[in-house]
Every structure is written in C-alpha cells, then in structure tokens.
N, C-alpha and C positions, 0 to 999 in steps of 0.2 A: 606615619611620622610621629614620633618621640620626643624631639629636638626642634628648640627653635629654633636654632639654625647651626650651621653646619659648614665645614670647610672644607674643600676636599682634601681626600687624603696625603700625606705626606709622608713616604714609606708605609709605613703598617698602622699609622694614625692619623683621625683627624681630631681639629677642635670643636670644642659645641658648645653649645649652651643650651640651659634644660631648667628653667624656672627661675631666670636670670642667676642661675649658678653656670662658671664655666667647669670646663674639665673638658676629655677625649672619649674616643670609641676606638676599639681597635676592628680591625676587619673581621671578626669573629661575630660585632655587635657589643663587647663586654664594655662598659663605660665609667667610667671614672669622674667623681665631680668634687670641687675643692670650694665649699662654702665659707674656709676661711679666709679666701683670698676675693677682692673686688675682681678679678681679670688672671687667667693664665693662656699661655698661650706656647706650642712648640711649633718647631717648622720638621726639618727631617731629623735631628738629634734628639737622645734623650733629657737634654738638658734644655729647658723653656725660659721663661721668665713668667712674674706673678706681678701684680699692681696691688697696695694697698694704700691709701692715705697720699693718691696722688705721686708717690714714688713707685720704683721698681727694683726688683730683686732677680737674677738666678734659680731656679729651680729645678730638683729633678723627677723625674715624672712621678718619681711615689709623694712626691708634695713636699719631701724633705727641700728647705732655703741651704741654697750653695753661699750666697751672699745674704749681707742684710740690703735691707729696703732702701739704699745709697742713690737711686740713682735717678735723676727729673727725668731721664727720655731711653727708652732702648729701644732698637731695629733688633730686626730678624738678621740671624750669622749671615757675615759673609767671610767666605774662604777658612770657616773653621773659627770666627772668631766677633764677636757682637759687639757694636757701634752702642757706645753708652757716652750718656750728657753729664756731668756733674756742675754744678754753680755755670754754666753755659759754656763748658771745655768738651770738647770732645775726646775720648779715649777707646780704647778695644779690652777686651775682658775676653780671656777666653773660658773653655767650658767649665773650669773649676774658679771661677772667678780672680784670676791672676790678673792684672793690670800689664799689658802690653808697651806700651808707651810711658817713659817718665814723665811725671807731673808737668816740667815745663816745655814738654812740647806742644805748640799748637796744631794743630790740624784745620785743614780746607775745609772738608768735609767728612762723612762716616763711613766712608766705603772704604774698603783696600782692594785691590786692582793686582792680581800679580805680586804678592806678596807688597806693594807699595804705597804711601800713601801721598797727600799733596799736603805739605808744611807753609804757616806763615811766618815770615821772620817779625811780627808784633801784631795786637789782638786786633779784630775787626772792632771798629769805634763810628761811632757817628763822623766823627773829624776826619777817620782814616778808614775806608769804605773800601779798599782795595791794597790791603798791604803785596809784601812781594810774596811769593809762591818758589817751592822748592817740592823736591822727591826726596822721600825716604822710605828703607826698606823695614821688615817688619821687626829687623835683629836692632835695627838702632843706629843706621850706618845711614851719612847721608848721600846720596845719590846727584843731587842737584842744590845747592844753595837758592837759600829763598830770594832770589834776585832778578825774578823776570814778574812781569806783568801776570802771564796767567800761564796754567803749564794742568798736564792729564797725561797719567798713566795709562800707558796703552800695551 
C-alpha cells in the first residue's frame, strides 16, 4: 500500500490521499496529487471539487478552478449537476459552474429528483420552522406552489 487511504473506484478513478495530500489514481496506478489545495475530491465526472480556506470550488481534474472558492458546502452531482451552500441558500451549479436556480429561489433541500426540486415559499427561521413546500423543474417552471405542509418528488 502507497496510500493512506483510498476510495473506490469511480469509472476510471479513485481518490486518495498520500501524505495528507489529496489527489486520484487511475486504474493503470498513475496518481495525481494537488498540494495546493486542503481537499479535492471527484465522483464519476471529470469535474470534482477542491477545499481551501474552509470554502469550496469546481475543479478539473488537471487541477485547473472551474470556479472560485464561492461556496460554505458542496455534495457530490446529482443528476448531472452539484448541490452548493452560499451564505445558507442552497443552489445547483452545473459542470462548468453555471448557477441553476435564480438567486431568489429557496430550496428544501440539495437534491434534484427527476429533474425536480422541493421550493419554499419563505426562508426556514427559528419562528418559521416549516414554511410551505412546492415542486419545481430544473428549467425554472413551477410544478407545485409552495402551499402544502410537506411534498417529495417521486
């Protein structure tokens, strides 16, 4: 062993780390590591994300930033497109860092489901702990008004 640890593969790569530097291996063994970043990380795309200074960025696998370092939280893609935090909103970003969702949409959650997501019609607050819940698609179209209790794309 090489690697302190190790992820399984995802297509043709995994991720690792190797002297608390991250970076990948490809199935061949050839490894790649990015000491200028605190954390990188891809799932089956070429496009990963990088951690520095507590935020996160875009990345592509030669370690070229798609984005700058914009972002408090990012998940792994789903449906082709990554669940990103700014100031505690949730947004989609896809591979070349395009903003999905206009600024004032809120979102339930990070997931998209079928191209869909779950909207609130006002932000989650200590006072208001369950706003209403709606659907909408990934074009901008809404599906459901945010007007029931609780609601999931199925």
């Amino acid at each position: 062993p090489v690697f302190d640890n190790a992820t399984d593969f995802y297509g043709n790569y995994a991720n690792i780390i190797k002297d608390s530097i991250f970076g990948f291996v490809d199935l061949n063994g050839n490894h790649k590591l990015f000491p200028e970043y605190e954390q990188v990380y891809w799932y089956y795309s070429d496009t990963g994300f990088a951690k520095n200074n507590d935020k996160f960025a875009l990345i592509e696998r030669n370690g070229r930033l798609i984005t700058d370092f914009i972002f408090d939280k990012i998940d792994l893609p789903n449906e082709g497109y990554f669940p990103v935090e700014i100031n505690g909103k949730w947004n989609h970003v896809d591979s070349e860092g395009n903003f999905v969702f206009k600024e004032n949409i809120l979102l339930n959650w990070d997931q998209i489901n079928d191209s869909l997501v779950v909207i609130l019609d006002s932000e989650r607050t200590e006072s208001n702990k369950n706003p209403k819940q709606g659907i909408m698609n990934i074009f901008g179209n809404i599906i459901l008004q945010p007007i029931y209790q609780d609601v999931t794309p199925v």
